[in-house]
Structures are given as C-alpha cells and as structure tokens.
N, C-alpha and C positions, 0 to 999 in steps of 0.2 A: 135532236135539238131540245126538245122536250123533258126529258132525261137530265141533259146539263142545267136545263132553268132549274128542274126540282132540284140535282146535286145544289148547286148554287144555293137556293132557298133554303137546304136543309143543313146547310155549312153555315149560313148566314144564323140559323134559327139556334144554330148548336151554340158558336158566337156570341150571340146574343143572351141568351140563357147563362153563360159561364160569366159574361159580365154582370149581366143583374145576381148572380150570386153573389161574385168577388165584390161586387159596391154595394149593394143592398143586406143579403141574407147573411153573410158572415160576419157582418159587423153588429149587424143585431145579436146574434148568436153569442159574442163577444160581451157585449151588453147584459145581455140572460144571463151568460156565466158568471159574472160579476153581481149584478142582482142577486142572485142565489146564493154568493158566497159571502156578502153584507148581510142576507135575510136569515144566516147559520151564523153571524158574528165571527167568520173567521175576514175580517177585515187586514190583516196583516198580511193574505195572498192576494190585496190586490197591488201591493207595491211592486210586485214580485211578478206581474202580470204585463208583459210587454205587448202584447195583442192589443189592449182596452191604450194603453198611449200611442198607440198605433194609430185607432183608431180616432182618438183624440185631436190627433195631429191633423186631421183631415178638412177638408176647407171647404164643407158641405153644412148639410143642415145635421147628417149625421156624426161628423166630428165636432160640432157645436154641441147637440146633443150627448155626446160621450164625456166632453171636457166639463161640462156642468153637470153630469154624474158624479164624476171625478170630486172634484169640488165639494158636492154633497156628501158623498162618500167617506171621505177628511174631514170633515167638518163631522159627521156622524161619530168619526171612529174617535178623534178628539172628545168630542164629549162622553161618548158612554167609558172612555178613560178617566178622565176627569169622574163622574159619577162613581167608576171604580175606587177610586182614592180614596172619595169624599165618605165612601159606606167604609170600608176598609176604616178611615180617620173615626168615624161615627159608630162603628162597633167594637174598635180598640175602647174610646173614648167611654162606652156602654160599660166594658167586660171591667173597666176601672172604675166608674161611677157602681158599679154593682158588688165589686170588693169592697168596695168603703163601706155599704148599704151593710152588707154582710158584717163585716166588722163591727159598724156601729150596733146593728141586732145584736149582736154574740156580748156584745159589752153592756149593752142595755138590761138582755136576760141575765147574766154574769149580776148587774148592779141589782134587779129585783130579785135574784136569789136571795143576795146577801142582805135587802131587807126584809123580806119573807121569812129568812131563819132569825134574823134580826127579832123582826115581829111575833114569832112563834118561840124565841125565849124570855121575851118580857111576859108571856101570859104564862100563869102558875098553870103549873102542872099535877102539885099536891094538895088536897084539899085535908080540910080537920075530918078528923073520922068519928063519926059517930053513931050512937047505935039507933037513934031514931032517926035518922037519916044519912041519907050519901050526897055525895053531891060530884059531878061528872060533867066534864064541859068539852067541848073542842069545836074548832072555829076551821070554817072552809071558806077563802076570799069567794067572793064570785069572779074576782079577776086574781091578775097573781097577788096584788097588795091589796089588804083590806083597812076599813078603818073600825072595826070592831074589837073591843075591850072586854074583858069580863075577869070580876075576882070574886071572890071570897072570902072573907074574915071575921074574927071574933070581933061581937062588940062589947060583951060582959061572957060571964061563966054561963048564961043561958041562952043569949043570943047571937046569932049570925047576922051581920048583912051582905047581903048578893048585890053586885053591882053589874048588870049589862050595860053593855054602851055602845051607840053606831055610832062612830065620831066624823065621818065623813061621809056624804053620799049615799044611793041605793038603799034609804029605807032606814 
C-alpha cells in the first residue's frame, strides 16, 4: 500500500515537473533564444522563429510578455534599418561632398601654379653685368603666392637703382 502511495506521488512529481517545463522553462528558453539573436543583430531570424509566436499567443503573463518582446524587437530592427540607410545616405552624400572638395583643391593648386609661374616671369631674371659688381636675386613665397617685387636698372651710364618691394602682407 505504501509502495502505491509513493508510485502515485512519484508519477504525480514526474507530472508535475514536465508541466512546469512545458509552461514555464521552455518558453523562457524561447525568449533567450530570441534575446540572443537581437543582442547578434541577426533580427531577420526572428520572423522565421515560430516558437517565440507560439509563445506569443499565449494568454498568461508569459505570452504577454513574449508579445511585447516581439513588438520591441520590430520596432528595434525598424530602426537600426532605418539608421542603416540614413549612414549609407550620409556616407554616399560624404564620398560626393569630398570629390568636389578634391576638385576644387586640384583647381585651386592648378590656379596658384599658374600664378606663381605668372609671378616668377614678370621678375627679371637678367641683370646688367658689370665689373664692379653683380647683382643676383631670387624670390621664395612663404606661401605659394607672394607679394614681393624686385628689379634692376639703369639710371644713367654710372648708376643703378635697385628696387625691393613687399607689396602685400608678411613683412
């Protein structure tokens, strides 16, 4: 008799144990799996996940709970799409803002070459030669344009005048 009460009790216990799995631990489990697979950004297996609307569907605290996962979940995966786009839009939008950039530099340097050779043929290059003296000049901008002049010339058969000149800026 005693025998049968434990059989009983231990059928009961077994029972009892597979339903608190089946209602409690597997739908949690369900839950985690899904958690785990948002917290990896592979959000597109959980459409594909019939377990978590399973458990969704359920008319407890834990189908409540699952269904406002859910929800959060879609609302997550909407936006960090949406953000996707928007960087995608914003680094297109960059990679073309920074060709112009590039362009306009290339046409800029292009433009101050051609006044730097500009400027580097208006200054003589030959001077009068003579035996009591020489005379020898050359000119480094500090930037690529400068505004410095200098000449040389006769003012009669015995004299020179030298002309320096900063015409703009730095001195």
């Amino acid at each position: 008799h005693n025998l049968f009460i434990l059989f009983i009790c231990s059928i009961g216990s077994i029972l009892i144990a597979w339903l608190l799995s089946r209602t409690l631990i597997r739908p949690l489990k369900v839950l985690i799996q899904n958690t785990k697979l948002i917290q990896s950004g592979h959000f597109h297996l959980l459409n594909q996940n019939h377990d978590l609307d399973a458990v969704a569907k359920r008319q407890d605290e834990i189908g409540a709970f699952a269904h406002v996962f859910q929800n959060m979940a879609r609302e997550v995966y909407q936006r960090e799409f949406e953000l996707d786009i928007l960087v995608q839009q914003r680094t297109q939008e960059l990679s073309e803002k920074n060709k112009l950039l590039e362009e306009s530099y290339a046409r800029i340097d292009h433009e101050l070459q051609l006044a730097h050779d500009m400027q580097q043929a208006i200054l003589p290059q030959d001077f009068p030669k003579q035996e009591d003296f020489e005379v020898k000049a050359s000119m480094r901008p500090a930037r690529e344009m400068g505004g410095d002049f200098y000449e040389c010339f006769p003012i009669d058969d015995n004299s020179y005048g030298v002309l320096v000149a900063d015409v703009a800026g730095k001195g």
